[in-house]
C-alpha positions as CSV (number, residue, x, y, z in Angstrom):
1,X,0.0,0.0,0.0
2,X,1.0,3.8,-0.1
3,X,0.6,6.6,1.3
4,X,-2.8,7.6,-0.6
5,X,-4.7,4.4,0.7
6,X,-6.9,4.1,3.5
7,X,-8.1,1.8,6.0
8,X,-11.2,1.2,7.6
9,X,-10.7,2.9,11.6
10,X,-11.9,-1.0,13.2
11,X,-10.2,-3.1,10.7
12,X,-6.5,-1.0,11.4
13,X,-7.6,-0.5,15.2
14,X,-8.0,-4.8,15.0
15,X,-4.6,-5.3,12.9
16,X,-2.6,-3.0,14.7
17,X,-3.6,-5.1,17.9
18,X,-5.4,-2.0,20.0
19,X,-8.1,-4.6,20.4
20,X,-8.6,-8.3,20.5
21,X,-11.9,-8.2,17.7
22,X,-13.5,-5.7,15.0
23,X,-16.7,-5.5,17.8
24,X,-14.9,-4.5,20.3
25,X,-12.8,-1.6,18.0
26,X,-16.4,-0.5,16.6
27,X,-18.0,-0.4,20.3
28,X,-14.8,1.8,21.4
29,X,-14.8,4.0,18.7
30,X,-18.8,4.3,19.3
31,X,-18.5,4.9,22.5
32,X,-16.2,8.1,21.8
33,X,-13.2,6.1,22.8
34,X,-11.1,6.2,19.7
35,X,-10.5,10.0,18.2
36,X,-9.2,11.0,14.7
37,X,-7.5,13.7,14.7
38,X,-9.1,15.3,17.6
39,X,-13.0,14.6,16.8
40,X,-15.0,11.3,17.3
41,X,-15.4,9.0,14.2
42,X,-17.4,6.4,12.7
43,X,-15.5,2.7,12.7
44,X,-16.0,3.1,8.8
45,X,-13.9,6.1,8.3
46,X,-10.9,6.2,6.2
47,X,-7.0,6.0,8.4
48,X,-4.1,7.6,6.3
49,X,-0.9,7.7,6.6
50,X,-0.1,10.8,9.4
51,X,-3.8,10.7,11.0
52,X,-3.6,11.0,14.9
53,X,-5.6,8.7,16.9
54,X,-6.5,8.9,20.6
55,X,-7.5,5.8,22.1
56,X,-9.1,5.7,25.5
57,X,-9.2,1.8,26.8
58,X,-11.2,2.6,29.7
59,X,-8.0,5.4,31.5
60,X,-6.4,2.0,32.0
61,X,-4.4,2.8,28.9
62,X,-4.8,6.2,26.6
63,X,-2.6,5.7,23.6
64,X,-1.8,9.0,21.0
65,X,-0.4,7.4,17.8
66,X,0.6,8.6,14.5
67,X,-0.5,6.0,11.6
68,X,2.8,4.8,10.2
69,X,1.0,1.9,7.5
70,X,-2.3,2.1,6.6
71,X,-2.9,-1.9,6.8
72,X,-6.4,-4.2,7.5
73,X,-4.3,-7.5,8.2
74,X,-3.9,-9.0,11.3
75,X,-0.4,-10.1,12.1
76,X,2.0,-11.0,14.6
77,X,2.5,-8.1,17.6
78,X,5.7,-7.2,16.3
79,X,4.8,-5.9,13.0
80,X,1.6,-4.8,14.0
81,X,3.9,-1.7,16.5
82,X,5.3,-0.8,12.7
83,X,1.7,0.2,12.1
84,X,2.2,3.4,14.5
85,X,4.1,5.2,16.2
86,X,3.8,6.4,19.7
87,X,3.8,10.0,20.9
88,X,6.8,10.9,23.2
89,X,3.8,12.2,25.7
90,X,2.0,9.1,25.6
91,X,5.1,7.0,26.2
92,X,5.5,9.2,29.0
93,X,2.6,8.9,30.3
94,X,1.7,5.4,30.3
95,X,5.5,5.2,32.1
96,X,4.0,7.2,34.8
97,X,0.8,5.1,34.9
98,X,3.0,1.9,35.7
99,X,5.0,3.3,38.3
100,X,1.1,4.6,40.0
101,X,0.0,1.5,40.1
102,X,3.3,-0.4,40.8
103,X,3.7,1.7,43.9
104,X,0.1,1.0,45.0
105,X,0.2,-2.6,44.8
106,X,3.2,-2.8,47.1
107,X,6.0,-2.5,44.2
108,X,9.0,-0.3,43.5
């Protein structure tokens, strides 16, 4: 694929591993938990290369990502992290969130 295609939001949410099924990536992004470029979307919207995607698993995990390959196959968990790329703020926080809850079940 290039640059120019697109993907449907589930199927790349589903390939790139976000979530375990297409129902539960289309209940997410239903649900307002999933954000393109800042505004809530429909799970049949296109992705493209460079679209920014906020996804909200419950404030368990909150992922910002940058859509590296606009892809609809599933594959192995390794090749699915070439699909995006990770904000330095969202790395950052998520650290934080592990060391939280680390520390408040008796961890270092």
């Amino acid at each position: 694929m290039n640059d120019t295609d697109s993907v449907r939001l589930d199927q790349w949410l589903w390939a790139a591993r976000f979530y375990k099924t297409r129902a539960l990536a289309k209940a997410a992004i239903e649900n307002g938990q999933v954000l393109v470029n800042d505004q809530r979307a429909k799970p049949a919207r296109g992705l493209k290369h460079g679209d920014r995607l906020h996804i909200d698993k419950h404030g368990e995990q909150i992922w910002d990502v940058l859509v590296e390959h606009c892809a609809a196959k599933r594959v192995s968990a390794s090749i699915a992290q070439t699909y995006y790329s990770e904000t330095a703020d969202s790395i950052a926080r998520r650290a934080d969130r592990r060391q939280i809850r680390a520390f408040r079940h008796g961890g270092e």
